[in-house]
C-alpha positions in Angstrom: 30.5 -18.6 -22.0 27.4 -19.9 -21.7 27.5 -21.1 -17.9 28.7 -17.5 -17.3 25.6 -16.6 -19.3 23.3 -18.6 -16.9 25.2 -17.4 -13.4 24.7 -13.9 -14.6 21.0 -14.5 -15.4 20.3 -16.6 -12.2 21.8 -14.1 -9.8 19.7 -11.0 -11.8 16.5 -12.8 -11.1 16.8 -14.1 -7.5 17.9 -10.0 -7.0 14.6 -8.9 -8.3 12.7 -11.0 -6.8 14.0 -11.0 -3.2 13.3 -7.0 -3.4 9.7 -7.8 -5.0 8.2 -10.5 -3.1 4.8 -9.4 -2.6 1.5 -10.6 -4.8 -1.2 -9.4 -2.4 -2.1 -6.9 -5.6 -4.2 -6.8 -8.9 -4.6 -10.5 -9.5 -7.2 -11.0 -12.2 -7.5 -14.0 -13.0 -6.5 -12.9 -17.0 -6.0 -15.2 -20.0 -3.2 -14.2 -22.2 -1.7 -14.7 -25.3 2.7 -15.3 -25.5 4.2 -15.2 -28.9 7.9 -14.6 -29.0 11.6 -15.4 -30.6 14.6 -16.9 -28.2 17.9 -18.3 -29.0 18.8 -21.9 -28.1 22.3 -22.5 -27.0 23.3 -26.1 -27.5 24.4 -28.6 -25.4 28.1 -29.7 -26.7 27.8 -33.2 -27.6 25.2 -32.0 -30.5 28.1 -30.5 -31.9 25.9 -27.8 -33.5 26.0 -23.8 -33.4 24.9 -21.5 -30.8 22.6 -18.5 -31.0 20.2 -19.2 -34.6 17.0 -17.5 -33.8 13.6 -19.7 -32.4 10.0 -19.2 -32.0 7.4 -19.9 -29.8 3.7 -19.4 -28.7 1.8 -20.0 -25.9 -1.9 -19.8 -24.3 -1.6 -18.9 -20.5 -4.0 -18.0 -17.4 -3.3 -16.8 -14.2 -5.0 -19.2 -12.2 -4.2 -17.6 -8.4 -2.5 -14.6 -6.8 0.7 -16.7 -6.9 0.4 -18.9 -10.2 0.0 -19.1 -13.8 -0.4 -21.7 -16.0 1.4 -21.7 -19.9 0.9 -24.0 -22.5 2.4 -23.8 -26.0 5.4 -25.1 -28.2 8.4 -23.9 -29.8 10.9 -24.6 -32.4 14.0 -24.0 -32.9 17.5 -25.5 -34.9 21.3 -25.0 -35.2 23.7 -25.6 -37.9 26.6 -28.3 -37.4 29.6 -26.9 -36.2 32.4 -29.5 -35.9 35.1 -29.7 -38.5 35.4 -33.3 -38.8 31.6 -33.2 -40.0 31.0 -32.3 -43.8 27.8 -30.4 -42.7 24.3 -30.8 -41.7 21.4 -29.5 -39.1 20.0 -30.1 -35.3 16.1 -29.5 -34.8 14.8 -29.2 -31.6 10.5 -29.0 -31.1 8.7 -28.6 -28.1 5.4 -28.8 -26.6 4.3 -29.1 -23.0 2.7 -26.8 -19.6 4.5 -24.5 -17.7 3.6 -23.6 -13.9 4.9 -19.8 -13.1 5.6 -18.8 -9.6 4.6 -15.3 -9.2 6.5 -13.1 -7.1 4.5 -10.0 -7.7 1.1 -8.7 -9.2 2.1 -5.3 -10.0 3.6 -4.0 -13.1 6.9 -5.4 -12.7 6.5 -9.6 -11.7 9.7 -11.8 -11.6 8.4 -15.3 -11.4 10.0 -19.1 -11.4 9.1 -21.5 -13.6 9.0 -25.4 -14.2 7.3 -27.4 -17.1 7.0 -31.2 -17.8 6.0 -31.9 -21.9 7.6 -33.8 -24.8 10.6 -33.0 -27.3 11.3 -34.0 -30.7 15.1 -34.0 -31.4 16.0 -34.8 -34.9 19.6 -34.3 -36.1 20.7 -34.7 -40.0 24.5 -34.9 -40.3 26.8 -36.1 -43.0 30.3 -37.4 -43.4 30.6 -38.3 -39.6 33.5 -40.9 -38.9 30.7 -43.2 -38.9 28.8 -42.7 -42.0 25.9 -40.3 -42.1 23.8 -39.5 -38.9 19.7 -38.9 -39.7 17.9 -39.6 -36.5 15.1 -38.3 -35.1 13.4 -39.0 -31.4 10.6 -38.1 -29.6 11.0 -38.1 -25.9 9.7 -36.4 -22.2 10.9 -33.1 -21.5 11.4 -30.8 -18.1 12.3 -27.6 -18.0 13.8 -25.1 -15.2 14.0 -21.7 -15.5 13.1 -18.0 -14.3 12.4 -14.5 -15.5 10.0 -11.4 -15.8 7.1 -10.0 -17.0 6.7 -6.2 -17.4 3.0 -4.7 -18.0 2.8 -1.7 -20.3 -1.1 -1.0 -20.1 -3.8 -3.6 -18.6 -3.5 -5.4 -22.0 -0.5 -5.2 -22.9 3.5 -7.1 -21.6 6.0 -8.7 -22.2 7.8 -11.7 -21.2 11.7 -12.0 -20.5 12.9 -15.7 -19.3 15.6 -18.2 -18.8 15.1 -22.3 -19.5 17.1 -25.0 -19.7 15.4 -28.6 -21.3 16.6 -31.8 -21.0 15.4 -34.5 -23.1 17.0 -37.3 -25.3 18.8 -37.2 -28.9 21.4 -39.2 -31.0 24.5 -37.5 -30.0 28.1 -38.5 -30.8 26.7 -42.0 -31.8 24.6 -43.0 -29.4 20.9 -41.7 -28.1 21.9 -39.7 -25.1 20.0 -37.1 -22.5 20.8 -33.5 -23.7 20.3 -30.2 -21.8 19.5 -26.8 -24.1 19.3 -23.7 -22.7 17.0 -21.0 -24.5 17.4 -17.3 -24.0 13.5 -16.1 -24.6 11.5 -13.0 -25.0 7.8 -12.6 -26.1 4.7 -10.0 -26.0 1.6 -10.6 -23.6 -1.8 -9.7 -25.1 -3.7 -10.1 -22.3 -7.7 -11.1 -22.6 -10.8 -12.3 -20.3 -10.5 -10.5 -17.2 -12.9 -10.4 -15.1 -15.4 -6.4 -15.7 -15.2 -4.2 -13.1 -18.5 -4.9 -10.9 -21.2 -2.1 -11.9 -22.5 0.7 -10.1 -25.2 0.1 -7.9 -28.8 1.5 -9.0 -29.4 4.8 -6.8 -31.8 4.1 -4.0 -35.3 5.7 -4.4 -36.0 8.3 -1.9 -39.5 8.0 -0.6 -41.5 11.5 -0.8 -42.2 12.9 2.8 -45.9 12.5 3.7 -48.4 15.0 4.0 -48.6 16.6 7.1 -52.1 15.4 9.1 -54.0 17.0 11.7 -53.5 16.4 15.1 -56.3 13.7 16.7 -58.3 15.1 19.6 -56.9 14.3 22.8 -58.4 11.4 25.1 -57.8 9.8 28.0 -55.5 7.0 27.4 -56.5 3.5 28.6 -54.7 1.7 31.8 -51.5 0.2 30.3 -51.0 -3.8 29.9 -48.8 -5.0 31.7 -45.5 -5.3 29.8 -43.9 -8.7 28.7 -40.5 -9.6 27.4 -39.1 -7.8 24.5 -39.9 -9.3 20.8 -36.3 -11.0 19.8 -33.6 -8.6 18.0 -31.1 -9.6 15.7 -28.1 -8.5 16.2 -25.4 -8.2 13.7 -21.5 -8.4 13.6 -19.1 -7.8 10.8 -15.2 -8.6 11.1 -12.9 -7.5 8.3 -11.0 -11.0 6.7 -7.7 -9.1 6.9 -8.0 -8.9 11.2 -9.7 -13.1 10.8 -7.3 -14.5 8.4 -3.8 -13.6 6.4 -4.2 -13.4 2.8 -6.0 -15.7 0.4 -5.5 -17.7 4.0 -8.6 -19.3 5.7 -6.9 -20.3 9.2 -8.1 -18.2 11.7 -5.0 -16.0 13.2 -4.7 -15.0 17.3 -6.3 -12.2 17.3 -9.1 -13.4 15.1 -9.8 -16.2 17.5 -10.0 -13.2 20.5 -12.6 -11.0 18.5 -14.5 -14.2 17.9 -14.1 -15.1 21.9 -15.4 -11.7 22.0 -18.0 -10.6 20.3 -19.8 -14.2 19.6 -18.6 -17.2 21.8 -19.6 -14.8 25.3 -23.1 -14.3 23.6 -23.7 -17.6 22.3 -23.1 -18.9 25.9 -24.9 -16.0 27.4 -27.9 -16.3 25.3 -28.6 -20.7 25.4 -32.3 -19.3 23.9 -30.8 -18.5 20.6 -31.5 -21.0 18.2 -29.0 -19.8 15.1 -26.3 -17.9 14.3 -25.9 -17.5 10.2 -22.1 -17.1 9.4 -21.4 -15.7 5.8 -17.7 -15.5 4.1 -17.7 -12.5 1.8 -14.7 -11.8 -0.8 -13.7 -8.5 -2.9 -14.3 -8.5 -7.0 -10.2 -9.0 -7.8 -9.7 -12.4 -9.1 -12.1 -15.1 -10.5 -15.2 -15.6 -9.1 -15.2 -19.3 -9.0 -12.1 -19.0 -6.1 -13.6 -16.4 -4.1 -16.8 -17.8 -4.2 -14.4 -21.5 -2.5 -12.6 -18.7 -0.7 -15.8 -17.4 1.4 -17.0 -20.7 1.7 -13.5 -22.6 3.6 -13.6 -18.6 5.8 -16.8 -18.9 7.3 -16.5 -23.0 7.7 -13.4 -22.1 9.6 -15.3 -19.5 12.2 -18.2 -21.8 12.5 -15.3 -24.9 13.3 -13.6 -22.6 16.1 -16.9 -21.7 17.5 -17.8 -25.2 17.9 -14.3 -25.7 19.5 -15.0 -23.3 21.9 -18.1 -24.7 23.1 -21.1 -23.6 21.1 -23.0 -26.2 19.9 -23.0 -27.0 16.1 -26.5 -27.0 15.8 -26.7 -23.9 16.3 -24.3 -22.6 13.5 -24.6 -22.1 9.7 -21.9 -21.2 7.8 -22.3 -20.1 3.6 -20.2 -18.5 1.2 -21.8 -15.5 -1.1 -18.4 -14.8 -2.8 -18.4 -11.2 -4.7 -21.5 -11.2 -5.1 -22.7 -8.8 -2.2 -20.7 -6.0 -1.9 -20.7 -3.0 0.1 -18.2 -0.6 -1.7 -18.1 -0.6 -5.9 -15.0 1.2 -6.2 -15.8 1.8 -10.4 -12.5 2.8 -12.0 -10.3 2.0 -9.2 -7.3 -0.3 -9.9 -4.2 -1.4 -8.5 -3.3 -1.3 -5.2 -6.1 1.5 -4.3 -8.6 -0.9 -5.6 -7.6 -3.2 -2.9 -7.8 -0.8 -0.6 -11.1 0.7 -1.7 -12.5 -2.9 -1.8 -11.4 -3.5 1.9 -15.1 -3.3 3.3 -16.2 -6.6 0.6 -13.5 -8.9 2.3 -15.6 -9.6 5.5 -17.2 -12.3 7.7 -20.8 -11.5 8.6 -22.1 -12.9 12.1 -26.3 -12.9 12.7 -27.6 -13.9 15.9 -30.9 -14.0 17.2 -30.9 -12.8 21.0 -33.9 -12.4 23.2 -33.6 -9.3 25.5 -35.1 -8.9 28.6 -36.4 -5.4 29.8 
């Protein structure tokens, strides 16, 4: 029964998550809270009942668009079963990390997991054929397992999952590795994301002057002769999504040809200019700290394929700014609009100094 249990659960998850295999949406970068009850189905040398109810909690962060991070414990036991046993009690307690694979950011996220921690086993039996059995060991755990999470409201989930633990316990008279399997469900209280970025302050409009009166004409003097042009700056702004996949910072093919271009030609063109100032530029979704790395690997990458294609590296500055110069608010937008709306932040910014000739 309880193989049939795990084939049945196995093959519901990998059929979610092959049709839901996208997380380029509303990563946040939230903390959350995971209580929840489970049932613990014994492995058979513990000779001990199936299906007595368990409890767990957990602290967890969502750490990328593709991970989280849960760390808690649990606790759960199981009466003796076998009929050559006058009686007695299995308790199993765990505490260790979890790293979730996220298939999806939207409402609906199946996810693989896999945890490392430590298990305390202790079994109390009496009347075994050899006398009465009251060990109890502490041990490394690992855990294997999948599920879902569903979100109700921004704040509020839950959490539906799969594990089986192996660790080591006296079983049939000797200390032996053990395998559980837990059949868990808990409620997400999500906390700490990141505010929506505020509205920028309106712009002042300067009042139109007062009309003057027009200057009595005179003879204008011979003209100088004219020189060169003062030197204009001249800027280019690519979108990330045509430079890079997502959360990527490898230039793709047709990244490299805008950048052959628009700047490698000009650079070459134009040996006078002295700098070019490449800045990265991420979106609001997701913590700041990773876009703010994000920016910074994007516009190293552009400056390192410039310098590959001949411009010299003295002549190239790359930073990262991160979120924090946007061109497009988007207040109150969420979900996959917001990442839409928030398009024109995701950018590299390209500023070179070239001196025009008339």
């Amino acid at each position: 029964m309880k193989n049939r249990l795990i084939q049945v659960a196995l093959a519901s998850a990998l059929a979610i998550s092959a049709s839901a295999a996208v997380a380029e949406d509303a990563y946040q970068g939230s903390w959350y809270l995971l209580p929840g009850i489970g049932v613990m189905n014994t492995d058979k040398d513990l000779l001990a009942q199936d299906g007595k109810p368990s409890g767990f909690l957990r602290i967890a962060k969502e750490i990328s668009p593709h991970w989280d991070i849960q760390v808690g414990g649990s606790y759960a036991e199981a009466d003796e079963s076998s009929q050559v046993i006058a009686g007695g009690d299995y308790k199993q307690t765990l505490f260790g990390v979890d790293a979730l694979y996220m298939f999806s950011r939207e409402k609906f996220r199946p996810f693989l997991l896999a945890g490392v921690g430590l298990a305390r086993n202790k079994v109390d039996y009496t009347g075994t054929p050899i006398g009465n059995v009251n060990d109890s060991k502490t041990s490394a755990a690992g855990s294997l397992g999948l599920g879902f999470q569903y979100l109700f409201t921004e704040k509020l989930g839950m959490q539906a999952e799969y594990r089986h633990v192996r660790s080591r316990a006296e079983a049939n008279g000797d200390t032996e590795t053990i395998g559980n399997d837990y059949f868990n469900l808990g409620v997400i209280f999500k906390f700490g994301a990141p505010p929506p970025a505020p509205a920028p302050e309106p712009i002042p409009v300067a009042a139109a002057p007062e009309p003057t009166p027009e200057p009595e004409p005179v003879m204008a003097p011979e003209p100088e002769p004219v020189g060169p042009a003062e030197p204009a700056f001249e800027k280019v702004t690519l979108a990330s999504e045509v430079l890079f996949a997502f959360d990527k910072a490898v230039l793709k093919p047709e990244g490299k040809a805008i950048l052959d271009n628009d700047v490698v030609g000009k650079m070459k063109a134009h040996p006078e200019v002295e700098l070019l100032l490449i800045t990265g530029h991420t979106d609001r979704i997701g913590d700041a700290n990773y876009n703010q790395k994000l920016s910074e690997r994007r516009a190293a990458s552009v400056k390192s394929y410039l310098v590959s294609q001949g411009v010299e590296a003295s002549r190239l500055h790359a930073v990262g700014k991160g979120e924090s110069e946007p061109v497009a608010d988007c207040v109150g937008v969420r979900g996959k609009k917001a990442i839409e709306c928030l398009q024109p932040n995701r950018r590299v910014v390209v500023e070179i100094e070239v001196q025009r000739q008339n």
